[in-house]
C-alpha positions in Angstrom: 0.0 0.0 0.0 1.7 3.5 -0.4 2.2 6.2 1.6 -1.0 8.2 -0.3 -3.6 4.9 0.7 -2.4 4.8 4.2 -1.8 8.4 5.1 -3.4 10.4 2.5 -5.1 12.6 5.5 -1.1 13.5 6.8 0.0 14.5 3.1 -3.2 16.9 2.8 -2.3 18.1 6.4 1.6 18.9 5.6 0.9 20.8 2.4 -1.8 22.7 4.2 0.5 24.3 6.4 3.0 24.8 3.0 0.1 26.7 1.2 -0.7 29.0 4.5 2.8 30.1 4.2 2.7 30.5 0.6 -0.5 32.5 0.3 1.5 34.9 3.1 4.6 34.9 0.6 3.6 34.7 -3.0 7.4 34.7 -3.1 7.9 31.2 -1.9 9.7 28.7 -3.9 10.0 25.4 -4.4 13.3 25.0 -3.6 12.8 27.1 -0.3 10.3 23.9 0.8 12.9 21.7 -0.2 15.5 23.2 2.1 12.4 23.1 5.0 10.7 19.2 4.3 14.5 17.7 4.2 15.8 19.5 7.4 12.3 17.8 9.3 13.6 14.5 7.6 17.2 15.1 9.4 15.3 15.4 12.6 13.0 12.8 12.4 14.8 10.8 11.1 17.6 10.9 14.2 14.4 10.5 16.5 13.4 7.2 14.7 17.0 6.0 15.4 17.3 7.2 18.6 19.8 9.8 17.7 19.9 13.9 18.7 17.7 15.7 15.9 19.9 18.5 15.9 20.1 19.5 12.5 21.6 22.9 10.7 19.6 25.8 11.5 17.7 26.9 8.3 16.6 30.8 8.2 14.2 33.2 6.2 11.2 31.7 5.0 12.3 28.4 4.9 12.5 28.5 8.7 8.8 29.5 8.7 7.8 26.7 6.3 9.6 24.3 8.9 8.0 25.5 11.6 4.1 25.2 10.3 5.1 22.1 8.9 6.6 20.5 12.1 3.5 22.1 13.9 1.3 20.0 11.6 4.1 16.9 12.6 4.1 16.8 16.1 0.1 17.6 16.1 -0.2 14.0 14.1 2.4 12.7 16.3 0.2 13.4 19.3 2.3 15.4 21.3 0.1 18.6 20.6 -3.1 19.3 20.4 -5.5 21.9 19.3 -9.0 23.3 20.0 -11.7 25.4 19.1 -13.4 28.5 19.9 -15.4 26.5 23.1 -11.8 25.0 24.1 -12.8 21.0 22.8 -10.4 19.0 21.3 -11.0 18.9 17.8 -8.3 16.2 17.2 -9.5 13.2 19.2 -10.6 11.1 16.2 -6.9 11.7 15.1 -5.1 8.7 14.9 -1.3 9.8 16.2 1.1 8.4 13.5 4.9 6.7 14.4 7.9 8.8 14.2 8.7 6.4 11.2 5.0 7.1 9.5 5.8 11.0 9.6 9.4 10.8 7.4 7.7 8.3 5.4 4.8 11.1 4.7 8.2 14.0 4.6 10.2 12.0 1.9 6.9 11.4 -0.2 6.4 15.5 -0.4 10.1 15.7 -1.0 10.1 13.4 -4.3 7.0 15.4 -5.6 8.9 18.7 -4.4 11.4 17.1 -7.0 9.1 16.2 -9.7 7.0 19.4 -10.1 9.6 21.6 -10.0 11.2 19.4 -12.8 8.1 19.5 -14.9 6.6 23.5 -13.7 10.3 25.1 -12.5 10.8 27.1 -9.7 7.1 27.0 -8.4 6.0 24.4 -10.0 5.0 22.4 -7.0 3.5 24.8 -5.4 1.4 25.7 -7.9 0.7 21.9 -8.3 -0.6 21.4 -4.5 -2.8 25.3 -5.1 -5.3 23.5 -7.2 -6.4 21.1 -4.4 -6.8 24.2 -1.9 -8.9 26.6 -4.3 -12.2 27.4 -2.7 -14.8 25.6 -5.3 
């Protein structure tokens, strides 16, 4: 089964977060993602083997997609939580996903980072994922 079938609901969650910060910054490339998704592959990936997660600090708006996209990470990881206006839960019928799940959902955004931006250039995934976040 791939990582679309099993966790379909953690790849629409990750580039979410990517498109919030690329509506803020129109300016946003692909390759600015790219930097973001692998550095949260470094770390998780040293968590899943028990190792530090320090990784290289990353800066500018690549820094802010990490950060939205690790928020969105350690949500489905169950280690946060969030809530609406009346302070209930509105992630209890989450299912929290392994450390191992998460990179598996990261490296599947990083080879169609690598594809889009082969086939559409320097925005071209970005503009890929926009289509699925258009209001209808």
């Amino acid at each position: 089964m791939s990582v679309e079938d099993k966790h379909l609901d953690v790849l629409q969650n990750i580039e979410f977060a990517i498109m919030q910060v690329y509506q803020e910054r129109p300016d946003l490339i692909d390759a600015e993602v790219m930097t973001a998704i692998e550095s949260l592959i470094r770390v998780y990936s040293a968590e899943a083997q028990g190792r530090s997660g320090a990784s290289r600090p990353i800066r500018g708006i690549s820094a802010q997609v990490a950060t939205q996209v690790k928020a969105i990470c350690e949500l489905r990881l169950g280690r946060t939580s969030i809530s609406d206006e009346t302070d209930q839960p509105l992630d209890e019928q989450m299912t929290s996903k392994t450390v191992t799940e998460i990179v598996d959902c990261l490296k599947r955004i990083q080879s169609s980072i690598k594809l889009w931006t082969n086939k559409g250039g320097r925005q071209g995934y970005l503009n890929f994922i926009k289509q699925f976040f258009q209001s209808q």
